[in-house]
N, C-alpha and C positions, 0 to 999 in steps of 0.2 A: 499529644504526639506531634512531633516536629518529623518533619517527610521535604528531605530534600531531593533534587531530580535536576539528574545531568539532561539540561534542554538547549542542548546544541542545536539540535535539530530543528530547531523553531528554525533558527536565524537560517540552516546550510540546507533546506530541504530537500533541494534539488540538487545535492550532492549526495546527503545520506538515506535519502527516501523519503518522497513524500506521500507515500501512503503510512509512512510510521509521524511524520509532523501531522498529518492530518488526524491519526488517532490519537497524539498525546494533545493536541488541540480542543478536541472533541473531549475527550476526558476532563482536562483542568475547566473545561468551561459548566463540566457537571458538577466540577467538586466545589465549584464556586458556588454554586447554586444551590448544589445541600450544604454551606455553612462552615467548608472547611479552608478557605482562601486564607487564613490566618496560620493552617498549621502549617501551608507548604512556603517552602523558597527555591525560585528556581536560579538555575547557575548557568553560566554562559562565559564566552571571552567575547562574547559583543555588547554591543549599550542594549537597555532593555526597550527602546523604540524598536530596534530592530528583531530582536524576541518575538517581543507583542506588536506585529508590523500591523495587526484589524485593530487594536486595540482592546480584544475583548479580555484579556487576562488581567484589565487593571488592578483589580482584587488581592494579585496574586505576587508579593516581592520576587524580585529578584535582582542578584547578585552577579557582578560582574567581576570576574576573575583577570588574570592579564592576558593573555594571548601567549601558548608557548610555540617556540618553534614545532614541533612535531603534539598531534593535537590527542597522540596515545599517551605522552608524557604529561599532558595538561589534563589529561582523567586520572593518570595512575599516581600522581605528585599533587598541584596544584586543587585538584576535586577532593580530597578525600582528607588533606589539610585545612581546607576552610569548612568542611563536613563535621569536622571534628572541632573546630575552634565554633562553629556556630552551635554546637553541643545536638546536631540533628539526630534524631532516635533511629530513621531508617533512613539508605541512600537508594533512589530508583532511578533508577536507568533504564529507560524503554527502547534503546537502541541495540541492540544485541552483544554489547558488554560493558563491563561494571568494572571500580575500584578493585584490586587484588588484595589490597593492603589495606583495611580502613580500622577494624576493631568494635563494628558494631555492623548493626545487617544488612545487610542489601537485597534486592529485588530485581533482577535484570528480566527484562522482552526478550524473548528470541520468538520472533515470527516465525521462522522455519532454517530449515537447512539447507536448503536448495544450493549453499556453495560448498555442502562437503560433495566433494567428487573428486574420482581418482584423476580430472585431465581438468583440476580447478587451476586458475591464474596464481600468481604469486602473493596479490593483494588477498584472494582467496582462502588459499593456506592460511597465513599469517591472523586473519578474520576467525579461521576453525581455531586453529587452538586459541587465541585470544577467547574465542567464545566459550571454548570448552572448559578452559580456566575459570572465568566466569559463571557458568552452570554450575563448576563443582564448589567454589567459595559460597556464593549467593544462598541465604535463606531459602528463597522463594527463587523459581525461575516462571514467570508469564509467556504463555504464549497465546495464538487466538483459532486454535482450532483445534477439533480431535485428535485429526490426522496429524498435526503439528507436535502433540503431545506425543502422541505413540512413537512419531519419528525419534523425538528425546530419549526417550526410554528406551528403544529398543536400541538405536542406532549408537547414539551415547551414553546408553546405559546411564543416563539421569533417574535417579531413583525417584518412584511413580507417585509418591509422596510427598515432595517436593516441585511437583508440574501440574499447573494448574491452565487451563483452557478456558479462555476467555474471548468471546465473540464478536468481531469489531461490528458496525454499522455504518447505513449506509446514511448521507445527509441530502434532508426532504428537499426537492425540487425548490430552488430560491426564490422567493417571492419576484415575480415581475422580470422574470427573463428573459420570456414571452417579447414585452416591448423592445428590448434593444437584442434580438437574437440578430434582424439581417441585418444590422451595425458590425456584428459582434462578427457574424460570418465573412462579409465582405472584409473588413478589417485583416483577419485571418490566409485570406483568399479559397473561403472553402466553398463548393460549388455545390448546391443542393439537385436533387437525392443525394446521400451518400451513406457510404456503409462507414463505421468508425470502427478505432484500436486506441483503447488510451492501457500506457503502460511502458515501463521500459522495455524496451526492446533486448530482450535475455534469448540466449538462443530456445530456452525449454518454449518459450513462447509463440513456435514455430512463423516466425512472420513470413521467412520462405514461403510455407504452403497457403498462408493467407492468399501471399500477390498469386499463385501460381491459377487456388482457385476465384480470385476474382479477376483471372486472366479470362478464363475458362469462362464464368458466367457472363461475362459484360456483353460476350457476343450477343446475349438475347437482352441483355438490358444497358446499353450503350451508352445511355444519359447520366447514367450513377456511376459515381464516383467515389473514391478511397481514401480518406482520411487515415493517417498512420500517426499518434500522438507518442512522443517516446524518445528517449536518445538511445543511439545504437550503443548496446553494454554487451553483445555478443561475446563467447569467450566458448574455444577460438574465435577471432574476430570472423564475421561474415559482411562482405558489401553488401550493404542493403541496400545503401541508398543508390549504388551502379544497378543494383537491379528495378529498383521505381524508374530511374533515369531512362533506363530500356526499356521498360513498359510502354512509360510514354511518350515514348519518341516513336515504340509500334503504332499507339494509337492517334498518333497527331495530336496529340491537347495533353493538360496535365491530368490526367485521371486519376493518378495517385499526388495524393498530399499529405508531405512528409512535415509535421511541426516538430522539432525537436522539444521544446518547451511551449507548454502553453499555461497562462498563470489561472492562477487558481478561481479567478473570476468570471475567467472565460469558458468553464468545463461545462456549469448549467446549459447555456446555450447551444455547445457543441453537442451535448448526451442528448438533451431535449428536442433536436432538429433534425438528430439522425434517421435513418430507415429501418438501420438493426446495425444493434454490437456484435460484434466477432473478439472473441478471445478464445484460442486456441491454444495453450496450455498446457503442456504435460507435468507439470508440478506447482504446485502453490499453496502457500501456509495458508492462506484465507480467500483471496481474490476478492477485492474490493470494489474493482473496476466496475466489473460484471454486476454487483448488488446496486452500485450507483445506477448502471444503465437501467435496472428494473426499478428503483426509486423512480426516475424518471417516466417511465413507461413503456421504456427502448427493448421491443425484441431483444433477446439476447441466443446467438451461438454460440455454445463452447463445448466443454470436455467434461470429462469426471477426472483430471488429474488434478492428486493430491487431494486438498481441500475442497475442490469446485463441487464434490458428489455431497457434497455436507452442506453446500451453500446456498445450489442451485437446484435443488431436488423437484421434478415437475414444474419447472418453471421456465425452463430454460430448451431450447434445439440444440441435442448433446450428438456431438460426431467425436470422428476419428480424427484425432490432429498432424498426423503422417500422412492422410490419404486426401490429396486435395481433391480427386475426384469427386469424393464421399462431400467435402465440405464445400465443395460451386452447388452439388446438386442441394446442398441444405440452404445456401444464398439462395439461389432459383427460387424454388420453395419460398421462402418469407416474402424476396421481392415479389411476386406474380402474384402472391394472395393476400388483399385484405383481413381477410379472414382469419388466416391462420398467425398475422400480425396484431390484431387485435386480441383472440385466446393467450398469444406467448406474454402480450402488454397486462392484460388481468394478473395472470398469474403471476407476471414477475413483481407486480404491484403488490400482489399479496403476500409472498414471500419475501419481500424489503421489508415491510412492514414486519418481521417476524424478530428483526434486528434492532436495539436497543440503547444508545450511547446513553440513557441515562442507568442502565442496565451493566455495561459495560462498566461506565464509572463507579458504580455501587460495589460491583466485585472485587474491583481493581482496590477499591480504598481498604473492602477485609481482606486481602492479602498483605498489603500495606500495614494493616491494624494489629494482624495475625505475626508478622513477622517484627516488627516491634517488640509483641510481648515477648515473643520467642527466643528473642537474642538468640546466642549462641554464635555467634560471628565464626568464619573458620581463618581468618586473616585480618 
C-alpha cells in the first residue's frame, strides 16, 4: 500500500494549526517506527528541509510540488495529479479537507466543527462546505474525539459508518528542560508565579473571562502573573490585546503576558514552570493544550465543553467558562493550596498517561489500510 499525505502543515503550522502539525508529526514518526516509512510520501509546495524542519521524518519521501497561486487550487489540481501519476493507493489529508476529484480513496481529519456557525467569518463558510464536500467524497473521515464524531453525524449528517474517532496525545515532558527553563523564561520575558493559556485565541475560548477573573484573584495573589500563548483569531474580532494593555497599566507592571507565537521548543519549559493552566473553553474537538499541561504535571482549569468532558474526567478543576466569578474563585483555590495543586498534578499525570501516539498511529494506519481495500472513490 502506497499512502500519500497532503503535508502542508508541517512546513505552515502556525497558519493551519499547530495542534494538527503536531499530530501528523507524532503519527508519521510512529509509522516510521512500525516499519511503514517506505509505503508513505509526503507532498508539500516547500523543500523537504522545511517539511522535516527536527529532522525526524528522514525515513519518510517526500515530494515537492510547485507552489500554486491559491493553495485550494494546489490540493484540488496539482495534489491529486501527482497522487495519481505516483500510482498512490490512498490520499490523506489530515487537515480538514481533501482532493474532490482524484479516482481512488481518500481519508480526510476533521478535528471538529467549531466554525460551522450561523455568525462564521467568510474564510469560515468557504472552510464548511469545502469540508463538507470533503466528508461526503472521502472513504474515511478521522476525527479525534467522540464528541467530534457525534458532532459529524448529527450535525452533518456524515453517515456513522464512515467516522471513526481517534484520540490525539499528549508528549512526555522533554528531557532536560528543567536546565534551560530560566534561559527559556527570561528570554520570553515571563515572570514567575504565573498562571498560563497556550492556544489560539478563538472567541469559544473565552479569554475575556480568563483576564476578567485573573483581574479579580490577583488582589490576593499579586506576585502571579498571566501568560496568554496564542494569536488573536477572535471572530467577531475582540481586542484583546487593548484589554491585557489596560490591565496592566491598572496594575503598574505587565501582569499579563501576551506571546503571540511561541516556537515549539520553548512550550516544555513554559507548561513545566507554570502554577496552573487555565483553559476555558466552550467547544473543542479534543483540547490538546490541557492534556499536555497534565503530561507535564500542571494543575489544570477548565470546562467540560465539547471534548474537554472526555479528556479531562477527574483530573481536571472544571468551572463555568461565562462566570469569571465562578473561575477567580477556582484560581484562588489552586494558588493558596499546595495541596489541592498537588492532587490535581497526580491526577492529571494519570490521565496523560491514558493517551497514546503509538496508539493513535496504529489506528490511524487501519483506517488508512481499511480504506485502500475499500476503494470505491466517490470522485
Amino acid at each position: 500500500m502506497r499512502v500519500g499525505v497532503d503535508a502542508r502543515v508541517l512546513d505552515r503550522g502556525e497558519q493551519l494549526g499547530l495542534g494538527v502539525r503536531r499530530f501528523l508529526v507524532r503519527v508519521l514518526e510512529q509509522l516510521q517506527v512500525r516499519g511503514h516509512a517506505s509505503s508513505v510520501v509526503l507532498y508539500s509546495d516547500a523543500p523537504a528541509a522545511a517539511v522535516d524542519r527536527s529532522g525526524c521524518l528522514a525515513d519518510i519521501a517526500c515530494r515537492r510540488l510547485p507552489a500554486w497561486r491559491s493553495h485550494r487550487a494546489w490540493e484540488q489540481v496539482a495534489l491529486p495529479l501527482a497522487a495519481r501519476r505516483d500510482g498512490i493507493d490512498v490520499l490523506w489529508s489530515p487537515c480538514y479537507t481533501t482532493a474532490l476529484w482524484l479516482g481512488r480513496p481518500r481519508v480526510v481529519n476533521i478535528h471538529d466543527i467549531s466554525f460551522d456557525r450561523d455568525d462564521a467569518s467568510g474564510v469560515q463558510r468557504r472552510l464548511r462546505r469545502l469540508s463538507k464536500r470533503s466528508a461526503a467524497v472521502a472513504t474515511s473521515v478521522m476525527t479525534c474525539s467522540k464528541f467530534s464524531r457525534q458532532d459529524l453525524v448529527t450535525r452533518w449528517r456524515v453517515p456513522e459508518s464512515k467516522v471513526v474517532a481517534i484520540h490525539m496525545a499528549a508528549d512526555p515532558p522533554e528531557p532536560g528542560w528543567e536546565r534551560r527553563a530560566g534561559d527559556t523564561l527570561a528570554r520570553l520575558g515571563v515572570a514567575e508565579p504565573y498562571l498560563l493559556h497556550v492556544g489560539t485565541l478563538y472567541s469559544r475560548r473565552r479569554i475575556p473571562t480568563l483576564l476578567e477573573a485573573y483581574a479579580r484573584a490577583r488582589h490576593a495573589f499579586p506576585d502571579v502573573s498571566l501568560v496568554v500563548v496564542g494569536r488573536n483569531r477572535t471572530s467577531p474580532h475582540e481586542p484583546l490585546e487593548d484589554i491585557m494593555a489596560r490591565l496592566n497599566e491598572q496594575v503598574g507592571w505587565r501582569a499579563v503576558r501576551h506571546l503571540p507565537y511561541v516556537d515549539e521548543a520553548d512550550l516544555a519549559p513554559l507548561f513545566g514552570r507554570a502554577r496552573a493552566f487555565v483553559y476555558l473553553s466552550t467547544l473543542e474537538g479534543f483540547g490538546l493544550p490541557p492534556l499536555e499541561a497534565m503530561a507535564h504535571g500542571v494543575p489544570v482549569i477548565s470546562t467540560t465543553g465539547g471534548s474537554l468532558a472526555e479528556v479531562t474526567p477527574g483530573a481536571a478543576r472544571l468551572v463555568d467558562p461565562t462566570n469569571a466569578h465562578e473561575v477567580a474563585a477556582a484560581l484562588a483555590e489552586v494558588l493558596a493550596s499546595a495541596e489541592v495543586r498537588a492532587d490535581l498534578s497526580q491526577r492529571g499525570l494519570a490521565r496523560a498517561r491514558a493517551f497514546s501516539w503509538e496508539r493513535c498511529a496504529r489506528q490511524t494506519w487501519d483506517v488508512l489500510a481499511s480504506a485502500a481495500e475499500e476503494g470505491g472513490p466517490r470522485g
